[in-house]
LUMMIVO-989190 format. One line per 2 residues: for each residue x, y, z of N, C-alpha, C, O. Coordinates in Angstrom, 2 decimals. Layout:
X Y Z X Y Z X Y Z X Y Z  ...
***
This chain:
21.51 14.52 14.95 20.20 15.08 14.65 19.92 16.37 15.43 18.75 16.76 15.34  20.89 17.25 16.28 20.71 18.06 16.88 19.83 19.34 15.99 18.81 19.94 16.32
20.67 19.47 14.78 20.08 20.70 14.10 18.32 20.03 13.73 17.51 20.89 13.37  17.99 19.09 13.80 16.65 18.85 13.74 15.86 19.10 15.30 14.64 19.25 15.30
16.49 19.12 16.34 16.02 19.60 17.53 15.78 20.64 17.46 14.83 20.97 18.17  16.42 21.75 16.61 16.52 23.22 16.80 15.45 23.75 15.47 15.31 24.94 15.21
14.91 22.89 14.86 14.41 22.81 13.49 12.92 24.22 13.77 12.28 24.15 14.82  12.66 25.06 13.00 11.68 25.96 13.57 11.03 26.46 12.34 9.98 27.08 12.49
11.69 26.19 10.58 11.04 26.84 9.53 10.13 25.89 9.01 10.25 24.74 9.45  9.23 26.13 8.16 8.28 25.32 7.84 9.32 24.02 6.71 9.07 22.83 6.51
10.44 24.84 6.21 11.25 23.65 5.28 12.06 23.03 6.27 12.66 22.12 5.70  12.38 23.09 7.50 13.20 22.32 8.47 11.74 21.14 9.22 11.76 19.91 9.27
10.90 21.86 9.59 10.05 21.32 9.59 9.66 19.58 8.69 9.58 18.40 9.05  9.53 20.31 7.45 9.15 18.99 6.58 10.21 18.53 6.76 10.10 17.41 7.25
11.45 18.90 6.58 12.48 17.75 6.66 12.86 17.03 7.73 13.65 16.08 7.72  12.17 17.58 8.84 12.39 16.81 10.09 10.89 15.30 9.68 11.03 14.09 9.87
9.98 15.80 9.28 8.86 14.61 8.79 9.58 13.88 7.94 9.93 12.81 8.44  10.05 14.09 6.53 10.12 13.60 5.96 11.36 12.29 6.49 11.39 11.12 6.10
12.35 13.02 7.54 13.48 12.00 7.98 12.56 11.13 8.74 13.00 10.00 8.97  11.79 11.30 9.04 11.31 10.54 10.57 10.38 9.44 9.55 10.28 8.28 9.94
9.84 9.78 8.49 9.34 8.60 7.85 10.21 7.79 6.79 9.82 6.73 6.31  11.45 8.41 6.45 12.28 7.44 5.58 13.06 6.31 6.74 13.51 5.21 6.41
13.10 6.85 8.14 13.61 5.94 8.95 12.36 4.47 9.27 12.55 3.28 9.55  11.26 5.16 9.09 10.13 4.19 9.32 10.33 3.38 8.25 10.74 2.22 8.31
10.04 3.95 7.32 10.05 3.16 6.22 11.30 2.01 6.38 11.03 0.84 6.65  12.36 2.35 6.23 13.78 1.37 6.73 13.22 0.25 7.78 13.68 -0.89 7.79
12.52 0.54 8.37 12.89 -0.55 9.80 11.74 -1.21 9.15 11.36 -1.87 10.12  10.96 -1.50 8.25 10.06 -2.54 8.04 10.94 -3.20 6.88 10.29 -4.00 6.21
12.29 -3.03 6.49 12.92 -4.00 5.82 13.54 -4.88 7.05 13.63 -6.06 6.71  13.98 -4.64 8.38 13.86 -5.32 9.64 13.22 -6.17 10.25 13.66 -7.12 10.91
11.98 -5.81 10.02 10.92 -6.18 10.92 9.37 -5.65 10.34 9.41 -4.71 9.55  7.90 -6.27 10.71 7.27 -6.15 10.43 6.55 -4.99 11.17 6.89 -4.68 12.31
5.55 -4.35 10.51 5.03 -3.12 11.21 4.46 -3.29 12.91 4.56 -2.32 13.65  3.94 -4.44 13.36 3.78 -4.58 14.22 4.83 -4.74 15.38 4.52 -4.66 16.56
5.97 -4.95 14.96 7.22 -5.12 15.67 8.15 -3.91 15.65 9.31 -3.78 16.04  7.23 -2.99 15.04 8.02 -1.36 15.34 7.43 -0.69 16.21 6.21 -0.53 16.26
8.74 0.04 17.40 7.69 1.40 18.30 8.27 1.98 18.16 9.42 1.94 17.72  7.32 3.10 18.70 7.49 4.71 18.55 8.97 4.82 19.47 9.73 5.72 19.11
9.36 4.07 20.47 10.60 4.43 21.01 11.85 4.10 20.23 12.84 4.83 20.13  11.69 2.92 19.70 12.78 2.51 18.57 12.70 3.37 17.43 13.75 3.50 16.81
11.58 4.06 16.97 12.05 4.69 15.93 12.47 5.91 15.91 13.14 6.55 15.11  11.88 6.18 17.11 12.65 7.59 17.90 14.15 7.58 18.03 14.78 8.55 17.61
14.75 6.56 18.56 15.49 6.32 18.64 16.26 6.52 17.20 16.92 7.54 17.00  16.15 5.52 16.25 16.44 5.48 15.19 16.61 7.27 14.61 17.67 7.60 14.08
15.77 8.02 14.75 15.76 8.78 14.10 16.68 9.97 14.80 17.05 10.88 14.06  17.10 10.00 16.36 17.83 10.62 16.86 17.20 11.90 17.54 17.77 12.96 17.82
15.87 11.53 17.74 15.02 12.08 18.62 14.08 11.61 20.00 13.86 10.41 20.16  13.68 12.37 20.75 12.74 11.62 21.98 11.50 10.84 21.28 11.33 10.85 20.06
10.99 10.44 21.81 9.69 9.67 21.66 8.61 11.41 21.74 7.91 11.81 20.81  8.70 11.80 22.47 8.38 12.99 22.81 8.35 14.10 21.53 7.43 14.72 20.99
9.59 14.06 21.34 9.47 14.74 20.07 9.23 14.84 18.96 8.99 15.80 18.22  9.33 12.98 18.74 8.49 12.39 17.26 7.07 12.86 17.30 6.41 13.28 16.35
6.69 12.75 18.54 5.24 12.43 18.90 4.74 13.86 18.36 3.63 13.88 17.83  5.38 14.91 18.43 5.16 16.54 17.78 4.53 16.41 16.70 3.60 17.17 16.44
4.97 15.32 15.76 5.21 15.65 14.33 3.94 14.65 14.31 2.85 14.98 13.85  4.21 13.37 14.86 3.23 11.96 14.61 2.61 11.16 15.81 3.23 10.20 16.28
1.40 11.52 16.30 1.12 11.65 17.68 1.05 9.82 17.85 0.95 9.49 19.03  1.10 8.67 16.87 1.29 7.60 17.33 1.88 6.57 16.25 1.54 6.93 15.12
2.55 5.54 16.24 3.22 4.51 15.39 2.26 4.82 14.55 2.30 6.01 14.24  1.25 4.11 13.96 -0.10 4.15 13.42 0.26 5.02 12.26 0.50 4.72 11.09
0.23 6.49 13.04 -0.14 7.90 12.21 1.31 7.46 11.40 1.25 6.89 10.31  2.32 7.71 11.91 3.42 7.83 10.96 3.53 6.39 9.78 3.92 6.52 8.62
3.25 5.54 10.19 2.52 4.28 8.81 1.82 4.93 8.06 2.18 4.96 6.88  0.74 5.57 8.40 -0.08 5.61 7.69 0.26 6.82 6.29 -0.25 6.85 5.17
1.40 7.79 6.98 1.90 8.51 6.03 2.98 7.78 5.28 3.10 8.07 4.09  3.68 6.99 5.72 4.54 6.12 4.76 3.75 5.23 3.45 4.10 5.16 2.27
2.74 4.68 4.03 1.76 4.49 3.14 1.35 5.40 2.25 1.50 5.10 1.07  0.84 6.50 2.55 0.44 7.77 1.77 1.15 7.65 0.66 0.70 7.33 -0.44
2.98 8.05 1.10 3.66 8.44 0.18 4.38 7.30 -0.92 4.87 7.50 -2.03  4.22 5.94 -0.09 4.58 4.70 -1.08 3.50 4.80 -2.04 3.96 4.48 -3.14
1.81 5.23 -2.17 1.32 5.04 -2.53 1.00 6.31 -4.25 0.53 6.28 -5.39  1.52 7.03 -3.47 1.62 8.29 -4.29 3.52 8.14 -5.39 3.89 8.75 -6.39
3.96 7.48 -4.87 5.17 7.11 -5.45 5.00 5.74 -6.44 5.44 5.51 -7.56  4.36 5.12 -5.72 3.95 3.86 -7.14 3.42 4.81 -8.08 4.01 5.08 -9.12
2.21 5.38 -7.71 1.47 5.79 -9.22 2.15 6.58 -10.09 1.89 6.63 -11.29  3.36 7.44 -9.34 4.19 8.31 -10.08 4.70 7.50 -11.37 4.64 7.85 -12.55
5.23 6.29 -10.83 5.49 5.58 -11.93 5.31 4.50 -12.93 6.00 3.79 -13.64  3.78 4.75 -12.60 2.91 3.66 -12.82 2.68 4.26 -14.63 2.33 5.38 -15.02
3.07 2.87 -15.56 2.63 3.23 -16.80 1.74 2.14 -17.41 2.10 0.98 -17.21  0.58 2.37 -18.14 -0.18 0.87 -18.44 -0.59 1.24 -19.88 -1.34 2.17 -20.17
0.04 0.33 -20.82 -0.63 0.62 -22.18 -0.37 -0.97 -22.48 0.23 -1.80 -21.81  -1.06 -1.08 -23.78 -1.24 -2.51 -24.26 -2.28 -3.01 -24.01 -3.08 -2.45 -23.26
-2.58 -4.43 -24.71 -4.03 -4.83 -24.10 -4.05 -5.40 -23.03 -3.09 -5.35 -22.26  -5.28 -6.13 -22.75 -5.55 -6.35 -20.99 -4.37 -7.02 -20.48 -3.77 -6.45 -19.56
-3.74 -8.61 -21.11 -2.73 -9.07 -20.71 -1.52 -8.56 -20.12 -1.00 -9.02 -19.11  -0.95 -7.28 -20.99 -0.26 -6.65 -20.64 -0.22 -5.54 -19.42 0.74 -5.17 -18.74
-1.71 -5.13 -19.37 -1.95 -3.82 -18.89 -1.76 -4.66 -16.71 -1.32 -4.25 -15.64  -2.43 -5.91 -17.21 -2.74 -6.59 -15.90 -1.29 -7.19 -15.06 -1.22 -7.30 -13.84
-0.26 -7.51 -15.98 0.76 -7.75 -15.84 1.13 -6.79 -15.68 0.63 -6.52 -14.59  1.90 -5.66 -16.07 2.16 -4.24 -15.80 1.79 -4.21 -14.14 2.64 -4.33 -13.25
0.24 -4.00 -13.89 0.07 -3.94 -12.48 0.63 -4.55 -11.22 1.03 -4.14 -10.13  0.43 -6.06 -12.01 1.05 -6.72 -10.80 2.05 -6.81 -10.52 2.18 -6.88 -9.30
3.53 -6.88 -11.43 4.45 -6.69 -11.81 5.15 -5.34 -10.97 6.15 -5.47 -10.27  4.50 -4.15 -11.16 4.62 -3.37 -10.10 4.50 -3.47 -8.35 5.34 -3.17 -7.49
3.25 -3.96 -8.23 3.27 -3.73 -6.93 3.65 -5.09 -6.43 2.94 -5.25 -5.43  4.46 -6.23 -6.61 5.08 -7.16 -6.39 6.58 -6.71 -5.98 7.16 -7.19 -5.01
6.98 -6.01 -6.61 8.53 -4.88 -6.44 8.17 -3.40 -5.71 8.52 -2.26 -6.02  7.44 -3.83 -4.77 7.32 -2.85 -3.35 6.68 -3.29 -2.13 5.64 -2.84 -1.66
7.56 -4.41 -1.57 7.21 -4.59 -0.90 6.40 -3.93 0.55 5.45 -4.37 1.19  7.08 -2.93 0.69 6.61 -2.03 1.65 5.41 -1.51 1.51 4.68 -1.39 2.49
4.94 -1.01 -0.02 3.71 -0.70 -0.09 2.49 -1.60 0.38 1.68 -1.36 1.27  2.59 -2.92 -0.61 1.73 -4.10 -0.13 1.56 -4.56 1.44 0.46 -4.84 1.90
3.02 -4.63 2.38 2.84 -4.85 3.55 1.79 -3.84 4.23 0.79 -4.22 4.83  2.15 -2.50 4.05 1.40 -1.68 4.94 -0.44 -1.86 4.50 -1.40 -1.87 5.28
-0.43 -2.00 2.85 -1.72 -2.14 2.29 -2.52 -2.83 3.34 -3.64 -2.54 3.76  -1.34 -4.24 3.83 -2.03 -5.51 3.93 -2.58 -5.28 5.80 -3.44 -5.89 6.43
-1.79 -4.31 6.18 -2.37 -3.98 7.30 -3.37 -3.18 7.66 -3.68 -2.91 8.82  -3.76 -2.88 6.92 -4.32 -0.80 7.02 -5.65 -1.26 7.84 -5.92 -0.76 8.93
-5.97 -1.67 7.58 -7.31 -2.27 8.74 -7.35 -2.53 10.20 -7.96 -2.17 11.21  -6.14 -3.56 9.71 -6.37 -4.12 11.39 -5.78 -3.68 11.84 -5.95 -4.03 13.01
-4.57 -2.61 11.77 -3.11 -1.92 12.61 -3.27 -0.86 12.57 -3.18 -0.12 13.54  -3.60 -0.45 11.22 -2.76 1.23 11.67 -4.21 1.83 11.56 -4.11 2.98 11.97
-5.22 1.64 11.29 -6.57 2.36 11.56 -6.69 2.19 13.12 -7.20 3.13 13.74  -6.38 1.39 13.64 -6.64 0.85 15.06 -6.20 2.01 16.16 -6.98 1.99 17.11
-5.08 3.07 16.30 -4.92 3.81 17.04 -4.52 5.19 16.47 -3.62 5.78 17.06  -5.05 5.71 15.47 -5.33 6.89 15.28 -6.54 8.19 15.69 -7.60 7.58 15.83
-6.70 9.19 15.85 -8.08 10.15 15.53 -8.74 10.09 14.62 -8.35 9.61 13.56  -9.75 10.52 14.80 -10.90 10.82 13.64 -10.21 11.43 12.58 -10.13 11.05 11.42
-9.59 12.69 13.24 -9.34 13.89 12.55 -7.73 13.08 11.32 -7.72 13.37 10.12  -6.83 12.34 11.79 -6.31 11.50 10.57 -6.48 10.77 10.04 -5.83 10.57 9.01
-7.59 9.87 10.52 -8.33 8.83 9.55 -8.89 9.61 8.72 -8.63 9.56 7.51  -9.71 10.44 9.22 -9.87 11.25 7.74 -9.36 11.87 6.81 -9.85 12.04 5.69
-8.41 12.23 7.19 -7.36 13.02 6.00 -6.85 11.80 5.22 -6.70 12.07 4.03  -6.62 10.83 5.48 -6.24 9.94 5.45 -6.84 8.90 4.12 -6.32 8.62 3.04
-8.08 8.52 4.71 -9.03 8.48 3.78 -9.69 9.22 2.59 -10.50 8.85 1.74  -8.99 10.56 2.87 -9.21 11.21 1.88 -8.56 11.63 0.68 -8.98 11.80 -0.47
-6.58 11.88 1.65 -5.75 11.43 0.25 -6.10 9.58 -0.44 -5.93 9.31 -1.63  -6.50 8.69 0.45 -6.77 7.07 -0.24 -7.39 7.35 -1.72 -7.04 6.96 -2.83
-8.55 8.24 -1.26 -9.65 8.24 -2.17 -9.20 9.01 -3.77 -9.71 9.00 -4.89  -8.22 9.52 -3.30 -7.48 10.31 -4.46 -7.01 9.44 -5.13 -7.25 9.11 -6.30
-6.22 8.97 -4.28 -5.44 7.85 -4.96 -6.15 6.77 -6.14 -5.89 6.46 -7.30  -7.12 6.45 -5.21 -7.92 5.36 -5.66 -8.57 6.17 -7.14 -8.92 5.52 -8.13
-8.64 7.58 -7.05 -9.23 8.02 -8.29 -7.90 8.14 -9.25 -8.02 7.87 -10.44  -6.99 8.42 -8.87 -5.96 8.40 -9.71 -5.94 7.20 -10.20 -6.11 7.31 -11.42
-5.81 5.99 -9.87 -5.55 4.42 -10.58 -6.53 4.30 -11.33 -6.40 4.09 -12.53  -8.02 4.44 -10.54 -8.81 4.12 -12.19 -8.79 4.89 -13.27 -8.89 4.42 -14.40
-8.65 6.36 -12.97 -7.98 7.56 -14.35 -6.64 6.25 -15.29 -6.86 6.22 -16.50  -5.89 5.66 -15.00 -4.88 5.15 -15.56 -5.27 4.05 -16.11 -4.82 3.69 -17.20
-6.31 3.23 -15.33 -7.01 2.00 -16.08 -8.10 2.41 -16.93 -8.22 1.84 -18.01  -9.03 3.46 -16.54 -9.78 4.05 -18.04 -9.32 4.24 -19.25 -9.97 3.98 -20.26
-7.82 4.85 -19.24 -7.13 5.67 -20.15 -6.58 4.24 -20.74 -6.64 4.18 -21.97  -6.02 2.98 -20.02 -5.62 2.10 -20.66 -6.64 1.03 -21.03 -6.19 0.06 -21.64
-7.81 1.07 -20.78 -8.61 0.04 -21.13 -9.87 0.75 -21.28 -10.59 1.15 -20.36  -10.05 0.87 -22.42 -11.00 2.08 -22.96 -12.57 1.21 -22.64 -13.59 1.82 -22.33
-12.51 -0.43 -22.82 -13.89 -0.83 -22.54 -14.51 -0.65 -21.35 -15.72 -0.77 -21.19  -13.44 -0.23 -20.17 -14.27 -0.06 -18.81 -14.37 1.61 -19.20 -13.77 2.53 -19.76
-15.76 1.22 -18.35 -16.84 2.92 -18.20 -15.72 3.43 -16.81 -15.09 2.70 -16.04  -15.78 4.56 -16.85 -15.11 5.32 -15.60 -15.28 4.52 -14.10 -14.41 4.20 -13.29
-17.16 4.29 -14.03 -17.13 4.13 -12.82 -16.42 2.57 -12.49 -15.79 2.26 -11.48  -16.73 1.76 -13.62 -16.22 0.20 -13.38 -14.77 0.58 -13.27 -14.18 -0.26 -12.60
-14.00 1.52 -13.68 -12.50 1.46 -13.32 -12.01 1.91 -11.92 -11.07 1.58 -11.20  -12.80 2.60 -11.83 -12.99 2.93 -9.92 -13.43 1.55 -9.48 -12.51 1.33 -8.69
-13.99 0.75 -9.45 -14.59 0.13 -9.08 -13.22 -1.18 -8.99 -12.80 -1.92 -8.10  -12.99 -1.00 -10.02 -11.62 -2.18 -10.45 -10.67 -2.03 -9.47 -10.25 -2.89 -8.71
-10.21 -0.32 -9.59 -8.95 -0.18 -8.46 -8.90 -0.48 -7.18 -8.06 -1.06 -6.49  -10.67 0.32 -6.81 -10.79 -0.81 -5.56 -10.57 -2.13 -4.97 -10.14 -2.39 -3.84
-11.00 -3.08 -6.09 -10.86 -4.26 -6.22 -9.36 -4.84 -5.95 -9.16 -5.75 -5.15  -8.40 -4.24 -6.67 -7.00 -4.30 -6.75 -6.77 -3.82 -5.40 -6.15 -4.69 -4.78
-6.96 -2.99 -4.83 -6.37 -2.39 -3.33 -6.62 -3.73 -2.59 -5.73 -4.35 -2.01  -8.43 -4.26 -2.69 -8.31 -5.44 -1.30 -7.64 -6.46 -1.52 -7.06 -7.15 -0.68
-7.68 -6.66 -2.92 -7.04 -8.30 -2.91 -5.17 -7.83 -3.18 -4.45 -8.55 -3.87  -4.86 -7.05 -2.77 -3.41 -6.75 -2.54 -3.57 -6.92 -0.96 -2.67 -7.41 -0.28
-4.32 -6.64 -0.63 -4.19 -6.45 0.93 -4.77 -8.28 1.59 -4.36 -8.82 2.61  -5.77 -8.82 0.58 -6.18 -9.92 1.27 -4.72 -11.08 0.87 -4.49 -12.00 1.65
-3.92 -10.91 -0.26 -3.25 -11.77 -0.76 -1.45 -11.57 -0.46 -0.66 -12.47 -0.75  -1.08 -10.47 0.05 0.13 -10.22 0.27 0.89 -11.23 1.36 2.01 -11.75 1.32
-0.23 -11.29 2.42 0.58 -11.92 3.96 0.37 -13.43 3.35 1.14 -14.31 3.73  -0.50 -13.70 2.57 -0.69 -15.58 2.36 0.47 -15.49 1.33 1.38 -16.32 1.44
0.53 -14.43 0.20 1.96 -15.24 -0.53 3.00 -14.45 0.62 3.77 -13.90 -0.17  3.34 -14.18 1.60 4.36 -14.31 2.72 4.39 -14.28 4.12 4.68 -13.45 4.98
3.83 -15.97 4.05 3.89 -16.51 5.64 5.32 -16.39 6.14 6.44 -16.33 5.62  4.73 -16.39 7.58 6.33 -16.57 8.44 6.94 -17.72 7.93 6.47 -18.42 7.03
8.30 -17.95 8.70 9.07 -18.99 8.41 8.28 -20.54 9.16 8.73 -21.62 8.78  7.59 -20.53 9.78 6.60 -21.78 10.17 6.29 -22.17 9.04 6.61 -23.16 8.38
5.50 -21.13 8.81 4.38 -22.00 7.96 5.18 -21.67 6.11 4.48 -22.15 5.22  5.90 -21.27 5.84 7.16 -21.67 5.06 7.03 -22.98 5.18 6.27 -23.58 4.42
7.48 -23.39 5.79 8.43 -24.41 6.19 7.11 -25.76 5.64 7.22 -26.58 4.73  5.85 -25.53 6.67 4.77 -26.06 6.53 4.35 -26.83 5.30 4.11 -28.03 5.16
4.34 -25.65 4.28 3.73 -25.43 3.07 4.53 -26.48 2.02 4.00 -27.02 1.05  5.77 -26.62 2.41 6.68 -27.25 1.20 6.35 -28.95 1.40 7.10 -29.79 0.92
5.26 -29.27 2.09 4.87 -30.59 2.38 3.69 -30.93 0.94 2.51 -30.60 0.81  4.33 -31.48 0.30 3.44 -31.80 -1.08 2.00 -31.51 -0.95 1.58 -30.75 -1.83
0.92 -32.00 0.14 -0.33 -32.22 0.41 -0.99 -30.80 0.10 -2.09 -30.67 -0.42  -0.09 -29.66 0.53 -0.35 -28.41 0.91 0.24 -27.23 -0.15 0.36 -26.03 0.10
0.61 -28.05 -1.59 0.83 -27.33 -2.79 0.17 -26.12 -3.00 0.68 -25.06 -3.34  -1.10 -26.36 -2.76 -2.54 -25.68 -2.80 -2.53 -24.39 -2.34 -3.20 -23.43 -2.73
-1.52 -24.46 -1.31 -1.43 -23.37 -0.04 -0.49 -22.27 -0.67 -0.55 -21.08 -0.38  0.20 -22.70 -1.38 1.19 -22.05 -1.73 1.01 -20.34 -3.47 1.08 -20.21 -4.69
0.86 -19.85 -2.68 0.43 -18.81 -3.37 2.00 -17.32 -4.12 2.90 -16.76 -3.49  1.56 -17.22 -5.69 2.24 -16.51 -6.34 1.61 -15.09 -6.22 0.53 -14.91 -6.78
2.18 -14.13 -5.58 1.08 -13.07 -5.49 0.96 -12.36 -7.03 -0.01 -11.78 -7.52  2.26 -12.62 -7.60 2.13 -11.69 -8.92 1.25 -11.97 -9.70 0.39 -11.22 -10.15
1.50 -13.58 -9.98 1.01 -14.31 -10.74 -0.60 -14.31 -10.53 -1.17 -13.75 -11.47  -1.20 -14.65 -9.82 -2.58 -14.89 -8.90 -3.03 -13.35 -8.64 -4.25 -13.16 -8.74
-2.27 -12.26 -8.34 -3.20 -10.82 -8.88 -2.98 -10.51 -10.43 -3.59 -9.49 -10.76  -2.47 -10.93 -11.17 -2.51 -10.54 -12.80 -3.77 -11.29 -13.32 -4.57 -10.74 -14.06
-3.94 -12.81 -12.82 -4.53 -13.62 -13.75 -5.87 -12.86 -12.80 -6.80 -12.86 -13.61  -6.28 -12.37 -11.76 -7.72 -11.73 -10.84 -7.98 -10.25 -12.03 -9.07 -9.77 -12.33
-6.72 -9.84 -12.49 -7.21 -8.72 -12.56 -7.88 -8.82 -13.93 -8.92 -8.20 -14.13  -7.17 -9.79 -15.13 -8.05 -10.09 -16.20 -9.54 -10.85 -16.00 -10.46 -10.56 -16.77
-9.70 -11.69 -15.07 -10.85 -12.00 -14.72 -11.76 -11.00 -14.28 -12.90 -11.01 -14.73  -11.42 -10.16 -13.48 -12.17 -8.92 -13.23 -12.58 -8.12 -14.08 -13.75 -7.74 -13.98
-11.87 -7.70 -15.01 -11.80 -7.30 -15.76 -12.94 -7.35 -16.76 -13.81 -6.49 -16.82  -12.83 -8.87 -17.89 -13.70 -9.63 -18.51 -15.11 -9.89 -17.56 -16.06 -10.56 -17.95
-15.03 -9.38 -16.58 -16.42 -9.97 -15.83 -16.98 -8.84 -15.95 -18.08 -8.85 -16.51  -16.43 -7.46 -15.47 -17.13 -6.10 -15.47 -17.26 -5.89 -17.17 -18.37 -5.40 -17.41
-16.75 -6.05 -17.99 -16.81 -5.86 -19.39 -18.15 -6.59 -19.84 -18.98 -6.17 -20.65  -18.13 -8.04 -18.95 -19.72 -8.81 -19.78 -20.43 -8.52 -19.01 -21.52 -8.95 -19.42
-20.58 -8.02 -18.03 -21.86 -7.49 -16.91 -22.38 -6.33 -17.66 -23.54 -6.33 -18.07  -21.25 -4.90 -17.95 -21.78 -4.14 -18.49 -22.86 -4.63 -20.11 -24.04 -4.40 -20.41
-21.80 -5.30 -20.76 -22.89 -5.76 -21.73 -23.95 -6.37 -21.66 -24.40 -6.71 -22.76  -24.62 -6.68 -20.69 -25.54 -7.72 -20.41 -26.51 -7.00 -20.29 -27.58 -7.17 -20.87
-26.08 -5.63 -19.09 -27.10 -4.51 -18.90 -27.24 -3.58 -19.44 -28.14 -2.78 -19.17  -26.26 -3.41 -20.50 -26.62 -2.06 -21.31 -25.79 -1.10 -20.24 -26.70 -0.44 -19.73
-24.94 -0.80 -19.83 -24.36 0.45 -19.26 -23.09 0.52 -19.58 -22.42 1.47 -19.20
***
C-alpha cells in the first residue's frame, strides 16, 4: 500500500477511500460491526490508524459511508413492476441478499450515530434522505395507488422494520441454538418472508386510510 502513502491527487485520493471502505466492508463478512477497529482495519488496509483517521476520523464515520454506498448500490439495482405481491416480494427478496446492507441498517442508531460529529451526521442524514426519496420515487412509479407522500412514508417504514427485524431473524449462535426448542417456534423469524407479507399490509392499510379520508 505504499503508493497509497504517497497518494496526493484528488483520483489517488478517492482511491485511497474507496480501498479503505471495500476493506471495511470485507471484515463484516468476519465479524460484526461492533467487533471491528479502526486499528484492525488499518491494519487490514496497509495503513496507520493515523492515516485512516485522515480520510475517516472514527470506525463509525467509515460505516457509515459503507452504508451510504451499499445503500446507493441496492437502489442502483432495484427494479419493481407488477402488482403489490410482486412489487413487495421484489423488495424483500432484495434486501435479504445483502446482508451487509441490513446489518449496518440494523445498527445505525445505536453504533455508528454514537461516535461521529455533527458535521457527518449531517451529511449523512442528508444523503439518507435522498435515498429515502429515491425508494419512494420507485414505489410511486410501481404502485400508482400510493399518493407520493404515502410512498415516502412507506420507504420509511421499510428502512425501520429492516433495521428492527434483521438481528431477530439473526441471533447469535446461543440463542440459535435456543430457538430450535419447539415451545419457542414463535421466536423464530423469516426476515424475507415477514418483511414482504408487512409490506403488503402496509401497503393495503395506507391505500384504505387514504380512502377513508379522501386524500
Amino acid at each position: 500500500m505504499s503508493d497509497f502513502q504517497r497518494a496526493r491527487s484528488p483520483e489517488q485520493v478517492e482511491a485511497r477511500r474507496e480501498a479503505i471502505l471495500d476493506v471495511a466492508e470485507q471484515l463484516m463478512t468476519e465479524s460484526s460491526v461492533s467487533e471491528v477497529s479502526m486499528r484492525e482495519l488499518a491494519r487490514r488496509v496497509g495503513l496507520s490508524a493515523s492515516n485512516v483517521a485522515r480520510y475517516f476520523p472514527t470506525r463509525e464515520a467509515v460505516y457509515l459511508e459503507v452504508l451510504d454506498r451499499a445503500r446507493g448500490a441496492w437502489l442502483d439495482s432495484l427494479t419493481l413492476d407488477g402488482d403489490l405481491s410482486e412489487v413487495a416480494a421484489a423488495l424483500a427478496r432484495s434486501l435479504a441478499t445483502r446482508p451487509v446492507l441490513c446489518e449496518l441498517i440494523s445498527v445505525l442508531a445505536n453504533v455508528l450515530e454514537r461516535n461521529v460529529s455533527t458535521e457527518i451526521a449531517r451529511d449523512y442524514k442528508l444523503r439518507s434522505a435522498k435515498h429515502n426519496a429515491r425508494t419512494a420515487d420507485l414505489l410511486h412509479a410501481a404502485l400508482p395507488g400510493l399518493s407520493a407522500e404515502t410512498a415516502q412514508e412507506l420507504s420509511s417504514a421499510i428502512f425501520m422494520f429492516t433495521a428492527g427485524m434483521w438481528p431477530l431473524a439473526h441471533p447469535n449462535e446461543a440463542v440459535q441454538e435456543a430457538i430450535k426448542d419447539p415451545r419457542l417456534s414463535g421466536s423464530r423469524l423469516d426476515f424475507e418472508d415477514r418483511l414482504r407479507r408487512l409490506i403488503v399490509v402496509l401497503t393495503l392499510g395506507y391505500q384504505e386510510a387514504r380512502r377513508r379520508i379522501g386524500q
